[in-house]
C-alpha positions in Angstrom: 0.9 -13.7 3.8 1.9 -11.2 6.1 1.0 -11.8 10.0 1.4 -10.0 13.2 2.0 -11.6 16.1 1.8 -9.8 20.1 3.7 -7.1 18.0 4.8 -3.4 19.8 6.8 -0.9 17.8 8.4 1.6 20.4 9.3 5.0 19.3 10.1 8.1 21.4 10.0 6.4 24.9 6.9 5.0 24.6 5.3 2.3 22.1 3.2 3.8 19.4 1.9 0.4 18.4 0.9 -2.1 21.0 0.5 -5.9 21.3 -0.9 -5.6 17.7 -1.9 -9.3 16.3 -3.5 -9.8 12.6 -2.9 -11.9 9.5 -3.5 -10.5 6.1 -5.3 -13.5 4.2 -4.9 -13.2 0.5 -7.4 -12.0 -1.2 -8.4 -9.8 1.7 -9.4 -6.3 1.5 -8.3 -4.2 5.1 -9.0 -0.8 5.5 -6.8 0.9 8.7 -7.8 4.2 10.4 -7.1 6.2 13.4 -6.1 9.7 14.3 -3.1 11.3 12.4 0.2 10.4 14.3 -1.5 7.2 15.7 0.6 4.8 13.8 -0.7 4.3 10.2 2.4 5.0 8.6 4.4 2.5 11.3 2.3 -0.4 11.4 3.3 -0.3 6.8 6.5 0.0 7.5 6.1 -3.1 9.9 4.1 -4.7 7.2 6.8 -4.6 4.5 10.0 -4.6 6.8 10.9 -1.2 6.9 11.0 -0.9 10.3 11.4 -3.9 12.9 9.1 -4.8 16.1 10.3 -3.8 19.0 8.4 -7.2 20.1 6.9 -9.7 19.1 6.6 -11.1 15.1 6.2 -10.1 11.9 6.1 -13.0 9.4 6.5 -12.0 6.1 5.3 -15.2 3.4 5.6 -17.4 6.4 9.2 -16.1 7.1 10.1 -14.3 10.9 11.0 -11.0 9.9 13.7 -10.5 12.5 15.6 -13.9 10.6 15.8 -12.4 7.2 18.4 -11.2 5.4 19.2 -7.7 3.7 18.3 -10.1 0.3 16.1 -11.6 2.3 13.9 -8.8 2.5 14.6 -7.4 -0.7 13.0 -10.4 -2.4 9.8 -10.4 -0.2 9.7 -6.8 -1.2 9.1 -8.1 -4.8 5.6 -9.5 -3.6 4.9 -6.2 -2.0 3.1 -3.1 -4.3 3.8 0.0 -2.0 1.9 3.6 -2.2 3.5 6.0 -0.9 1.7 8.9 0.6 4.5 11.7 -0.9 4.2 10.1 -4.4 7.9 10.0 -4.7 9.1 10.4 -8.5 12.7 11.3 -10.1 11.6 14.6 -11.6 14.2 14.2 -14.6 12.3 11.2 -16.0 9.4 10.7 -17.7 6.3 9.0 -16.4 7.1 5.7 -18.2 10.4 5.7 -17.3 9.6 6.0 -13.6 6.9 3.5 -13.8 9.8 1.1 -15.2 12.3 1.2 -12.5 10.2 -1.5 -10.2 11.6 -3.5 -13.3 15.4 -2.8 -12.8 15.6 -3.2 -9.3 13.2 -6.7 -9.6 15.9 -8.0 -12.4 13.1 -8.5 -15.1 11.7 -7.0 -18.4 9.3 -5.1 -19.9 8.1 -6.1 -23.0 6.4 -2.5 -23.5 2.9 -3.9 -24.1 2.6 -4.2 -20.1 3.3 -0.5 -19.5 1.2 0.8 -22.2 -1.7 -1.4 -20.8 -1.2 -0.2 -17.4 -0.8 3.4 -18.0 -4.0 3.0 -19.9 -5.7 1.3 -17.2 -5.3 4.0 -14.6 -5.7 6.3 -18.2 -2.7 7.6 -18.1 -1.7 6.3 -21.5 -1.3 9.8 -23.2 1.2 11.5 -20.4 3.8 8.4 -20.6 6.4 11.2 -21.8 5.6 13.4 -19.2 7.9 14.8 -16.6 6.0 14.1 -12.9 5.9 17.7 -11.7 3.3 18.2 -14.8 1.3 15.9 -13.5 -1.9 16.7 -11.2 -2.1 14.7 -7.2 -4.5 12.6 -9.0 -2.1 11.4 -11.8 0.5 11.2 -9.6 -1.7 9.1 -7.5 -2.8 7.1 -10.0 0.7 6.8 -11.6 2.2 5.6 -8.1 -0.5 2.8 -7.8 -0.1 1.9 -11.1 4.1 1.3 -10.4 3.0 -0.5 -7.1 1.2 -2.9 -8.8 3.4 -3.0 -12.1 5.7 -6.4 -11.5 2.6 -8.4 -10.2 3.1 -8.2 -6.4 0.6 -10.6 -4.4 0.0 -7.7 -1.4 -0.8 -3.4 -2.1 -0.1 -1.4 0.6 -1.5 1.8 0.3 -0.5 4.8 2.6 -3.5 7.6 2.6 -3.7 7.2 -1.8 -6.4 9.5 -1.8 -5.2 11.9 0.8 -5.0 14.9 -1.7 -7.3 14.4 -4.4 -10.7 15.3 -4.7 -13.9 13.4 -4.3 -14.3 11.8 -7.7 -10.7 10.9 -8.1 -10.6 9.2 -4.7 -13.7 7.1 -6.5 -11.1 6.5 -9.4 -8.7 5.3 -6.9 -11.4 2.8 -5.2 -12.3 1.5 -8.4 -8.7 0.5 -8.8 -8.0 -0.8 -5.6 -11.5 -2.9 -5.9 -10.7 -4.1 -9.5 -6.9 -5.4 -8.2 -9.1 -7.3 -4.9 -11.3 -8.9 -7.6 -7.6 -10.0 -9.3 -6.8 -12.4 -6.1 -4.5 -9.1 -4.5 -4.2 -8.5 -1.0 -4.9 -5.0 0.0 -4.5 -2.9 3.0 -4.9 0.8 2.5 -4.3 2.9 5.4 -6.9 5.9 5.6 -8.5 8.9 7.9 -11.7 9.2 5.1 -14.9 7.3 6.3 -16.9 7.6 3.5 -13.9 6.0 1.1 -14.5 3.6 3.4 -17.8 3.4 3.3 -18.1 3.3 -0.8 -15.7 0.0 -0.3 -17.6 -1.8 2.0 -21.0 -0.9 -0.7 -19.1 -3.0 -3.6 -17.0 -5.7 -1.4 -15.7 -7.5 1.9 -13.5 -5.0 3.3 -13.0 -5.5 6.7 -11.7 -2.4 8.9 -9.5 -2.0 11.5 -9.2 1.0 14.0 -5.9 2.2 15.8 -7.2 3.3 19.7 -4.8 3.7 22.4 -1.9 2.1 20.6 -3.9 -1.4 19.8 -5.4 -2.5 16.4 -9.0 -3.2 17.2 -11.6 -4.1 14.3 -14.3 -1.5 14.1 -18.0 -1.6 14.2 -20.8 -0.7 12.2 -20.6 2.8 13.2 -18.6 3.0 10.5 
């Protein structure tokens, strides 16, 4: 689905991300961690074409990365669900408004029964008509996973979801992220927090992957 190939992202002089190669499966469940400012946040971008390597390949569905168009890209985007780590809303809209634009930019329709059953599955059924700055980091987290994952993408990329929440809401998050795994998704959630980690790999295959000296290296059981 999405595959790395002798990839290095140069930023500043130097490359940040080095002769990185993986291959999401689907179905798979990835965990990546390393130091703050080790590259995280780059290798997502790589992941869903925000940024380009500065070698190497990214194939994206079995596509080169560096051959797609502007559409190109936009339409593989469609098969990507992407958590930010800012939890960007439009503060002027409600909560199910926001959660509907996925739907405008994707060209389809909501029937209205889809986003009522998905704001009640992260239970966030009784705020659809609130503005975002009531919400708490949890619901906010929760509402931005829930808008990932609202036009059925096949991958979840997940930048730190659980970064600023406490304990037992990063165990709400999990739950999610486990119960969209079990659904056939692809999911790759970028993380500093061990024991998330750890609570994962209790309930199912996650395999987890370690950013050292600008390489991707899978980590052991120290875990």
């Amino acid at each position: 689905m999405i595959a790395f190939e002798n990839v290095a992202y140069n930023y500043g002089g130097g490359d940040l991300l080095s002769d990185v190669s993986l291959r999401l499966a689907p179905g798979s469940f990835h965990f990546l961690t390393g130091p703050s400012g080790s590259g995280k946040s780059t290798f997502l971008k790589l992941a869903y074409a925000e940024l380009r390597a500065t070698s190497g390949r990214v194939n994206l569905f079995d596509r080169d990365v560096k051959t797609l168009s502007r559409d190109d890209v936009a339409r593989a985007r469609r098969r990507i669900g992407i958590v930010h780590q800012d939890c960007k809303f439009l503060d002027h809209m409600s909560l199910a408004a926001n959660m509907a634009l996925p739907f405008t930019v994707s060209d389809r329709e909501s029937d209205g029964q889809d986003m009522k059953d998905l704001l009640g599955w992260v239970g966030l059924d009784h705020l659809a008509d609130a503005l975002p700055p009531q919400l708490s980091g949890g619901e906010r987290q929760r509402a931005a996973l829930a808008r990932a994952v609202i036009v059925d993408p096949d991958v979840i990329l997940a930048d730190e979801p659980t970064g600023n929440v406490d304990w037992d809401m990063s165990l709400r998050i999990l739950t999610l992220l486990v119960e969209l795994n079990r659904m056939g998704k692809t999911i790759l959630v970028a993380t500093h927090d061990l024991n998330l980690i750890r609570q994962a790999k209790a309930q199912i295959q996650a395999r987890v992957l370690r950013i050292a000296k600008h390489r991707i290296q899978l980590a052991g059981a120290d875990l």
